[in-house]
N, C-alpha and C positions, 0 to 999 in steps of 0.2 A: 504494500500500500504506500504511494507517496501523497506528500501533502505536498502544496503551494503554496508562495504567500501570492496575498492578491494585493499587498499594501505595503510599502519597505518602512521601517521604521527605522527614525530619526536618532541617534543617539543625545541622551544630553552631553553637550557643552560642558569639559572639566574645566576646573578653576583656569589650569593653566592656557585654556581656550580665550575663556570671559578673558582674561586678562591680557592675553597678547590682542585680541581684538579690542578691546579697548584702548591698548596702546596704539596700533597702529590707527586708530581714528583718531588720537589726542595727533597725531602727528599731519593729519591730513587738515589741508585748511581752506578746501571745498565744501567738507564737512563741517566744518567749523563753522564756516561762513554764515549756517542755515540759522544759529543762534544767535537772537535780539540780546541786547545788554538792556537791561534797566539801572538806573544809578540809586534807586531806592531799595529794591526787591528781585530774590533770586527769581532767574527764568528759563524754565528747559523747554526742550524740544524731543519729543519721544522721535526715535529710528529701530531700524529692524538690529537683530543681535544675534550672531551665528546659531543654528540648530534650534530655532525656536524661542530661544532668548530675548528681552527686549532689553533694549538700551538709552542712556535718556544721555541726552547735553547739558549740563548746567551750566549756568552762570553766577556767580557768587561778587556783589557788589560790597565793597569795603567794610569789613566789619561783619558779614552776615554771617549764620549758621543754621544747621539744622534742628536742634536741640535734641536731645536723646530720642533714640529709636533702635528700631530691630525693623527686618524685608518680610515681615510674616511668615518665614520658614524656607524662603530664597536662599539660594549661595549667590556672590556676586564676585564683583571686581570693580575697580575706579581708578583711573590715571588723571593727574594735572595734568592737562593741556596747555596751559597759561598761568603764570602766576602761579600761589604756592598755598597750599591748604593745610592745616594741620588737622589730623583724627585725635580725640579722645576716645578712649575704649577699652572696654574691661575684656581680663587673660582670661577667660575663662568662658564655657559654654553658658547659656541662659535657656530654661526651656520655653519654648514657645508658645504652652499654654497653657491655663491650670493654676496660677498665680493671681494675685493683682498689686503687694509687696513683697520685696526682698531685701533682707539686711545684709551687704557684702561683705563681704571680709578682707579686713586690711591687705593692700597689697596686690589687688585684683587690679590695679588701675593701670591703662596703658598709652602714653603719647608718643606720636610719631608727627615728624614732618614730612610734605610729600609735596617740593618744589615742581617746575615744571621736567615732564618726563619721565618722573618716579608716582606706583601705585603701587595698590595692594589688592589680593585676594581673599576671600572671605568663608563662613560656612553656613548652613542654615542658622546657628543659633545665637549669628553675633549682634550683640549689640553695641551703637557709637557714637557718637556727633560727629559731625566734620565742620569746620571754621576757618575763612578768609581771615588771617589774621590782619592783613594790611590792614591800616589807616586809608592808606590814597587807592590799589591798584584793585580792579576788579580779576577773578578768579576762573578760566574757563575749565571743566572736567568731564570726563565719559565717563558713565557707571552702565553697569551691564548687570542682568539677574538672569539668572534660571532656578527654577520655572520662573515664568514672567510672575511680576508681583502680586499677590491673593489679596494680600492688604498690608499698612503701614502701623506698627502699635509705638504709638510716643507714650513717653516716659517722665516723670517729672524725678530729679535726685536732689538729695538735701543729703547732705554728707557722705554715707553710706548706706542710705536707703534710698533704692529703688521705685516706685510708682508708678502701674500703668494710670494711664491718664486719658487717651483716647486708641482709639482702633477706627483707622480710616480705609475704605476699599475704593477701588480706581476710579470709580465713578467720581469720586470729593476731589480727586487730582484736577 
């Protein structure tokens, strides 16, 4: 007896996928080009992202950030394009659902700089901020997820505690 497929299935996208396509879009500046700057507020532009993946453009004007969050159970990746962003982010997995506070524990906490041309890789259960530290220069970055994103959960932290705070799905983007 043989079987067929009648459908080819797509592989996902490893981190080290998301992230070299991110890089080589941070590098392209036809692509770039498609994203409006605001001098007030950050502004992306959603694109396609290898294997089913979506991808977004940001823009990050002087000062701005995301304030804590997690990808809803996405792995990702993000390169600086322009300019220079730093992550805040905790070493350790978070679970993604089944909480609504966590007390840390000292030592969890992790910064990184990510000038232009340097990014990072991610897993399902990370959670971060990322921050324009400039004063003057606005911020451009590629960030890529797989599976595409289910929803967004912000977080509010007061020292080493935790708070979800909201749960946004695509539609609110």
């Amino acid at each position: 007896m043989s079987t067929t497929r009648t459908r080819t299935e797509t592989p996902a996208p490893t981190l080290t996928e998301l992230l070299a396509f991110a890089r080589a879009t941070a590098a392209d500046p036809e692509v770039l080009a498609q994203l409006p700057l605001d001098p007030e507020q950050r502004t992306w532009v959603r694109i396609e992202g290898p294997h089913g993946s979506e991808a977004w453009l940001i823009g990050w004007p002087p000062g701005s950030e995301t304030g804590w969050h997690d990808h809803g159970g996405s792995s990702g990746a993000f390169v600086t394009a322009d300019g220079e962003l730093s992550e805040l982010s905790l070493g350790l997995p978070i679970p993604t659902d089944g909480w609504r506070s966590l007390e840390l524990q000292e030592g969890v906490d992790r910064q990184r700089s990510l000038p232009e041309g340097r990014g990072r890789s991610f897993g399902p259960h990370h959670v971060h901020q990322v921050i324009n530290p400039s004063d003057e220069r606005h911020a451009v970055s590629v960030h890529c997820y797989y599976p595409p994103l289910p929803k967004l959960r912000r977080y509010e932290r007061s020292g080493d505690v935790l708070r979800l705070r909201l749960v946004e799905i695509p539609e609110e983007w």
